[in-house]
C-alpha positions as CSV (number, residue, x, y, z in Angstrom):
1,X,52.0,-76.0,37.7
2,X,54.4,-77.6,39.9
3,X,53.1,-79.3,43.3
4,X,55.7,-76.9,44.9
5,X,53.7,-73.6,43.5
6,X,52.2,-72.4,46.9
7,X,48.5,-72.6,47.6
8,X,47.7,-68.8,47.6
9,X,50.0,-67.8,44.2
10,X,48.6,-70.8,42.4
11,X,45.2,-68.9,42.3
12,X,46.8,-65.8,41.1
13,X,45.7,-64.9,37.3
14,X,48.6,-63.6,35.6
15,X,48.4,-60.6,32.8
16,X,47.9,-61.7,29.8
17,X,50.6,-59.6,27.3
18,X,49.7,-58.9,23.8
19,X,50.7,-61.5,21.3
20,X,53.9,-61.5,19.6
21,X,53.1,-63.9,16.9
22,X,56.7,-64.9,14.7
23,X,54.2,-67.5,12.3
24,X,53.8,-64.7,9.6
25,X,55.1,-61.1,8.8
26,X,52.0,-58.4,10.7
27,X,51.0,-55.5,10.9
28,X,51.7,-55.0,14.8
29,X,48.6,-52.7,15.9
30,X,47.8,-54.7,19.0
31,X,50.7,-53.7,21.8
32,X,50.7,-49.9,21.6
33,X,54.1,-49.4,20.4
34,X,55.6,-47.0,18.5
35,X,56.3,-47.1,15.0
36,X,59.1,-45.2,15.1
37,X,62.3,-46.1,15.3
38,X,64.7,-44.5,18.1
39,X,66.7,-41.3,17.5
40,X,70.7,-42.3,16.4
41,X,71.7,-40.6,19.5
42,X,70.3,-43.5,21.6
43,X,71.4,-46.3,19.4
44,X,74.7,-44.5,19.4
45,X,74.4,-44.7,23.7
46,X,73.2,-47.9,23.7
47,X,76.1,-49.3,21.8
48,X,79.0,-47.2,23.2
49,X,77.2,-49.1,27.1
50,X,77.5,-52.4,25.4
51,X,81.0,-52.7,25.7
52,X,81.0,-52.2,29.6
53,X,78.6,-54.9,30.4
54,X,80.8,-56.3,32.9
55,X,80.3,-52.9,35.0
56,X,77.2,-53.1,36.9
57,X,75.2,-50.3,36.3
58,X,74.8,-46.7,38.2
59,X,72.1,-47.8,40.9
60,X,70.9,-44.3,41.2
61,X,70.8,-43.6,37.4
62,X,71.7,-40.6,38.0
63,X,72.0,-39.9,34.2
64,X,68.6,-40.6,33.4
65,X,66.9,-39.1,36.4
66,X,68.9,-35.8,35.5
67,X,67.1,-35.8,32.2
68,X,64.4,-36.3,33.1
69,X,64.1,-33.8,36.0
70,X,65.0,-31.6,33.1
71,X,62.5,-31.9,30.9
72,X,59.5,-32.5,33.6
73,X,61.2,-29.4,35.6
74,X,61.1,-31.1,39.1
75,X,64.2,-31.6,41.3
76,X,66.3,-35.3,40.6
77,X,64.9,-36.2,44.4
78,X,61.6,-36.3,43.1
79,X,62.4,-39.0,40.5
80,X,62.4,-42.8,40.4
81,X,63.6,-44.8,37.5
82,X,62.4,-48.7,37.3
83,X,62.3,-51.6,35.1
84,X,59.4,-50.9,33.0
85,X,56.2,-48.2,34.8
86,X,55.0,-51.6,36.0
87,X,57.9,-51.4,38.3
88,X,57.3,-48.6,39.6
89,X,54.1,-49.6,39.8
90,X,54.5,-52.8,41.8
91,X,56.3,-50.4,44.2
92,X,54.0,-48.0,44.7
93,X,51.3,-50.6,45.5
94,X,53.7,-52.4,48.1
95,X,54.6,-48.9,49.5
96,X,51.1,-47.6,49.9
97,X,48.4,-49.9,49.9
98,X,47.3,-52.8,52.4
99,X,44.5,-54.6,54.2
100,X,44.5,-50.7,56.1
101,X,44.6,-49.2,52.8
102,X,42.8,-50.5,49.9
103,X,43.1,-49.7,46.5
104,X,40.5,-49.3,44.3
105,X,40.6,-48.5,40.3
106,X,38.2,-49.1,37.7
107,X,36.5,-52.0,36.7
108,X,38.0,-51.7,32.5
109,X,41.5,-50.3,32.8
110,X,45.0,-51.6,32.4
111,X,44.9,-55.5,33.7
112,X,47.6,-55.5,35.8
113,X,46.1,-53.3,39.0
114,X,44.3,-56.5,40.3
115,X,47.0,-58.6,39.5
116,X,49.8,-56.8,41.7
117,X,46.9,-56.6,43.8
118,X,46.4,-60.1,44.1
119,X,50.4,-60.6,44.2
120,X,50.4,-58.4,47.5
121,X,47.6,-59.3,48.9
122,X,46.1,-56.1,48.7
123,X,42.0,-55.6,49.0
124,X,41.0,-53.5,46.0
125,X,37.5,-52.6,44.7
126,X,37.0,-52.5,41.1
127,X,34.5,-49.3,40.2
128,X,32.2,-49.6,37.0
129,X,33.0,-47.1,34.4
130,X,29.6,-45.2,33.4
131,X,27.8,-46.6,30.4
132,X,29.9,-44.1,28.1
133,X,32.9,-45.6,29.1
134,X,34.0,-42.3,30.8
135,X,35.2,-42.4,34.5
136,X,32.9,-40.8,37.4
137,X,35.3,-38.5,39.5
138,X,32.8,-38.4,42.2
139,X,33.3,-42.5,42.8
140,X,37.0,-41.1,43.4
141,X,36.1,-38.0,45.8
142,X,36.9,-38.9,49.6
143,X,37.2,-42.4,48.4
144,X,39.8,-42.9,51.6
145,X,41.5,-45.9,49.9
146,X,44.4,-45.6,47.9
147,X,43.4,-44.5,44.2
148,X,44.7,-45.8,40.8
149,X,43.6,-44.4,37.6
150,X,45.3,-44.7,34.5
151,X,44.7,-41.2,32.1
152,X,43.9,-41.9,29.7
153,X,42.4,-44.8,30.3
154,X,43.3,-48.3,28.5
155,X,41.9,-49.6,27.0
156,X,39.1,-47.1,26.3
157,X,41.4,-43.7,25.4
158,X,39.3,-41.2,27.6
159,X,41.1,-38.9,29.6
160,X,40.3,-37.3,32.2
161,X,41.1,-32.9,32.9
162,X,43.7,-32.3,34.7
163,X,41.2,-30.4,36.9
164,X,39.4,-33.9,37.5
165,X,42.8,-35.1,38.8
166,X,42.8,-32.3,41.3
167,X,40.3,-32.9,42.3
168,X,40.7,-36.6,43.6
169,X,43.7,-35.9,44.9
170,X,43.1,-33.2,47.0
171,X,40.0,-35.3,48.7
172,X,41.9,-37.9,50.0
173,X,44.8,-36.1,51.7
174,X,45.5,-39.5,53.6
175,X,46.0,-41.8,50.8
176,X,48.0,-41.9,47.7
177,X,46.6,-41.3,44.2
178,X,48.6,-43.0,42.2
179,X,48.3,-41.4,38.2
180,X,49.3,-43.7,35.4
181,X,50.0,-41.4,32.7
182,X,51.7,-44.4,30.0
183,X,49.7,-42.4,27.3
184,X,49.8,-39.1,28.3
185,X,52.0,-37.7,25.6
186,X,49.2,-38.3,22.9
187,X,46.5,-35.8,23.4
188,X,46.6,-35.8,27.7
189,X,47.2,-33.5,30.0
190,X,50.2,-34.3,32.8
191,X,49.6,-34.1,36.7
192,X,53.1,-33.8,37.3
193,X,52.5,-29.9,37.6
194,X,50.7,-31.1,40.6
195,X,53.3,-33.2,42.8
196,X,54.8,-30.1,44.0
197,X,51.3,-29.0,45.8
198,X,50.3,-32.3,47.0
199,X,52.1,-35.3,48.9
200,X,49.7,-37.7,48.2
201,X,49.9,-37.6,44.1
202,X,52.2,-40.5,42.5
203,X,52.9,-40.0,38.7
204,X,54.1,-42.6,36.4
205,X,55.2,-42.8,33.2
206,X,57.0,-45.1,30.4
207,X,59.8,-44.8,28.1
208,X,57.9,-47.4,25.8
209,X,55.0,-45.6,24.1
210,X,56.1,-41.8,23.3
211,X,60.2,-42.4,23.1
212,X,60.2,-45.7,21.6
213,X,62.1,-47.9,23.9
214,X,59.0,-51.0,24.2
215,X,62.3,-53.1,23.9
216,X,64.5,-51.6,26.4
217,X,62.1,-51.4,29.4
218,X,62.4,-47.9,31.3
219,X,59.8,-46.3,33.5
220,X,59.7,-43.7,36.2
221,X,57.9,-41.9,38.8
222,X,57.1,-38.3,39.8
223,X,56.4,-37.2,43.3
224,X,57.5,-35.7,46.7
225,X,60.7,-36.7,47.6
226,X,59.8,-38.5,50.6
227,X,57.3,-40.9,48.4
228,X,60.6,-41.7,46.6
229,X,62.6,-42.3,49.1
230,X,59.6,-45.0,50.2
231,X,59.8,-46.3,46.9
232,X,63.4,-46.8,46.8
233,X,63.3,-48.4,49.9
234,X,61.4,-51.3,48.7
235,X,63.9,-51.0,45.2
236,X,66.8,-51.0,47.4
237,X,65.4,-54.1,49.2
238,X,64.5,-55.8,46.0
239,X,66.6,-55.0,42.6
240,X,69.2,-52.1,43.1
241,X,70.3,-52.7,39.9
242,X,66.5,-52.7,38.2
243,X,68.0,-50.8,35.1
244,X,70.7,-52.1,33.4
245,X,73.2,-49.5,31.7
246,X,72.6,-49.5,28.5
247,X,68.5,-48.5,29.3
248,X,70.0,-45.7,31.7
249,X,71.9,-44.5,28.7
250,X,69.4,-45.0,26.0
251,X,66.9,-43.2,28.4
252,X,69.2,-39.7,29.2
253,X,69.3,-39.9,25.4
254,X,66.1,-40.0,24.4
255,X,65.0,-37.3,26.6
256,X,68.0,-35.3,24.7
257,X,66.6,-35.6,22.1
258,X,63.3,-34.8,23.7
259,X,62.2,-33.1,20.6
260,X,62.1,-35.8,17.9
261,X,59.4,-37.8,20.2
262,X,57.4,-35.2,20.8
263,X,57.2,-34.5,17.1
264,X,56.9,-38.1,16.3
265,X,54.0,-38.1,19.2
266,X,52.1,-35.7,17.3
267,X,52.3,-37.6,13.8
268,X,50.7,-40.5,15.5
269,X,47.7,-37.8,16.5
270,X,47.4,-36.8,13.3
271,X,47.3,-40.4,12.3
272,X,44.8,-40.7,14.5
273,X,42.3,-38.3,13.6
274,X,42.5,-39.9,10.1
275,X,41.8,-43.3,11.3
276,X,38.9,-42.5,13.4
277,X,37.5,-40.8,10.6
278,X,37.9,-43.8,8.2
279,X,36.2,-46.1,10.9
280,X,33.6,-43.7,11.2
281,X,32.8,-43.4,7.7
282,X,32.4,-47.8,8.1
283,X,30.2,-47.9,10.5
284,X,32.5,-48.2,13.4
285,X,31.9,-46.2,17.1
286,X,34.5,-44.9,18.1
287,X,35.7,-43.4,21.8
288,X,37.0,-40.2,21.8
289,X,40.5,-41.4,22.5
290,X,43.7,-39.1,24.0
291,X,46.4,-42.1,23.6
292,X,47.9,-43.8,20.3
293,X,45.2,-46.2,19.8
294,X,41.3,-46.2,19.2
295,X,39.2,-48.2,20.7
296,X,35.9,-48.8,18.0
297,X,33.2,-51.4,17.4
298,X,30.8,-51.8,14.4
299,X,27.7,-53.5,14.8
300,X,27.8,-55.4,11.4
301,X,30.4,-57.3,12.5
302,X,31.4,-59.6,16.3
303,X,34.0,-57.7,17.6
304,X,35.8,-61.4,18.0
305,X,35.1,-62.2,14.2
306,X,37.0,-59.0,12.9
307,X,40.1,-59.3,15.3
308,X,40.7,-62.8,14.0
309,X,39.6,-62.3,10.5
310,X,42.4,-58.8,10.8
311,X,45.0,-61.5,12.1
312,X,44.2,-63.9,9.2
313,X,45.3,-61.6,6.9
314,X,48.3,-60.5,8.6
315,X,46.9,-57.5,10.8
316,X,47.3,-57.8,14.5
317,X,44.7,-55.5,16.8
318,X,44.2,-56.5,20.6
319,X,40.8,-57.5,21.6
320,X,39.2,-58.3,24.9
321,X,36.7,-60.3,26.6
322,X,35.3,-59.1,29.4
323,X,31.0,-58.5,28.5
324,X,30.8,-54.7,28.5
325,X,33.9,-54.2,25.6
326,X,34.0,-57.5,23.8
327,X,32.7,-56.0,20.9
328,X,35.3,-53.3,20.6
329,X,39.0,-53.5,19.4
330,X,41.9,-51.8,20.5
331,X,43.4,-50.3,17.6
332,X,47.5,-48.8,18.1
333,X,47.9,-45.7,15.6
334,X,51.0,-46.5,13.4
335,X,52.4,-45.2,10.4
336,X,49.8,-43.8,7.9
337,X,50.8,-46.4,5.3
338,X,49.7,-49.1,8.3
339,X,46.9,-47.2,8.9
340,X,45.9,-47.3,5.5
341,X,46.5,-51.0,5.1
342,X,44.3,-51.4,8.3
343,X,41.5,-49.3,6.8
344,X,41.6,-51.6,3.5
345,X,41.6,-54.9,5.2
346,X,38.4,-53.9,7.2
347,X,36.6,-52.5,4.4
348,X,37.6,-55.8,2.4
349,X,36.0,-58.0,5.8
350,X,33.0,-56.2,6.0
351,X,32.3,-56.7,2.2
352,X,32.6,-60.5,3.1
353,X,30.5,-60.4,6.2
């Protein structure tokens, strides 16, 4: 770093993205992306917007927000569009949490809470996850801080009832909950049926698991209208052009097409079930996961030892390595011929071990 880099952000411990190796062709199970390609109609959008790139783009994205109040049946007041859900994300923290107003979020979820944390200067407490990786709602009851739970989780897959949610949110009727809900289209159930009875509940969501669009970046958030209008204060004061026009297109498009997600959503269950039971049938524990991945760990073989002996061999998987999950692997559901390759390499390593 630079001796310019201020005291307090040179501390700051940045997220660590998946890897994007380019050395070798892979198997990309490792980021959580789709493995389907986008509908025509959004490459159609996409390219017709590439021709006005020297229009700035509609800083209300109007379009998109219109969708999606469509298919999430809210008004277009109670949407947000950002950058990515870590956007919104990074908005909702600045917005609703400070030295006053804590956050707190469990100890193994999505790495970047206590990094925007960190970046704000926001307090958070970090709450164990029980011994079955599941979250304790009662940790979250009258908590009186500002709540963040991802559901499902990540990188564990467990989901919580939408009854659970209700329940956190309606004890803390002075702070936000904020829901992350990245991987609710696999197997969750939404809370955005909820923003309409409480003003406290935040929902986000991405554009780059269920519809495809890792590459475009588009996220959004779900809540009262007056949470928005916070949040697009601080998006007003910061990037009122956070998504560029050929995202806001390819978004209104995808959700036009709402159907051929949701069908490609459930091919990656079904994919799923499958995989789990090939892991199982190897040895491997495996959490009962709601997203498009698995998380799984055999005891034969160091969970360390398998990712990089996967990646030898031209499969990519994301592993972590914090004490209580370095064992496991997070495993993205792809196609079932990916699936099947992954299931044939592991077999092949454990023969080896």
């Amino acid at each position: 770093m630079s001796k310019f880099f201020t005291d307090r952000l040179s501390k700051l411990k940045p997220y660590t993205p998946g890897e994007q190796p380019k050395d070798m062709q892979y198997i990309k199970l490792n980021t959580n992306e789709s493995p389907f390609a986008p509908s025509q109609a959004v490459s159609n959008a996409v390219l017709a917007e590439s021709k006005k790139l020297q229009l700035y783009s509609d800083p209300e994205c109007v379009n998109v927000r219109r969708e999606l109040a469509r298919v999430y049946n809210v008004d277009i007041n109670k949407v947000i569009v950002t950058n990515g859900s870590d956007e919104v994300l990074n908005f909702a923290f600045m917005a609703f949490a400070d030295e006053k107003k804590p956050l707190v979020f469990p100890n193994i979820t999505y790495g970047f809470y206590p990094v925007l944390a960190e970046l704000n200067r926001i307090p958070y407490t970090e709450i164990p996850l029980k011994d079955d990786f599941t979250i304790d709602i009662n940790d979250y009851i009258g908590v009186n801080k500002t709540v963040v739970i991802a559901n499902p989780n990540a990188p564990t897959g467990i989901a919580l009832t939408l009854q659970e949610i209700e329940k956190i949110v309606a004890s803390n009727p002075n702070n936000i909950v904020i829901i992350d809900e990245a991987y609710v289209d696999f197997g969750g159930e939404s809370a955005v049926s909820l923003v309409d009875k409480y003003d406290n509940l935040l929902v986000t969501q991405t554009f780059s698991k269920s519809r495809s669009m890792a590459g475009a970046r588009l996220g959004f958030g779900i809540g009262n209208e007056k949470l928005i209008a916070d949040l697009n204060t601080i998006r007003y004061s910061t990037n009122p052009y956070n998504v560029n026009r050929m995202t806001d297109a390819a978004g209104a498009a995808a959700l036009a097409d709402n159907d051929y997600y949701m069908n490609n959503c459930k091919k990656i269950v079904e994919n799923r079930k499958w995989t789990v039971a090939a892991l199982q049938q190897l040895g491997f524990d495996v959490l009962p996961s709601k997203a498009n991945f698995v998380f799984a760990k055999n005891d034969k073989i160091d969970g360390e030892k398998l990712y990089l002996e996967l990646k030898k061999r031209g499969v990519l998987v994301r592993h972590f390595t914090k004490e209580k999950i370095c064992q496991y692997n997070r495993i993205t559901i792809g196609t079932m011929e990916q699936m099947q390759k992954l299931i044939d390499t592991v077999s092949l390593i454990l023969k080896e071990n």
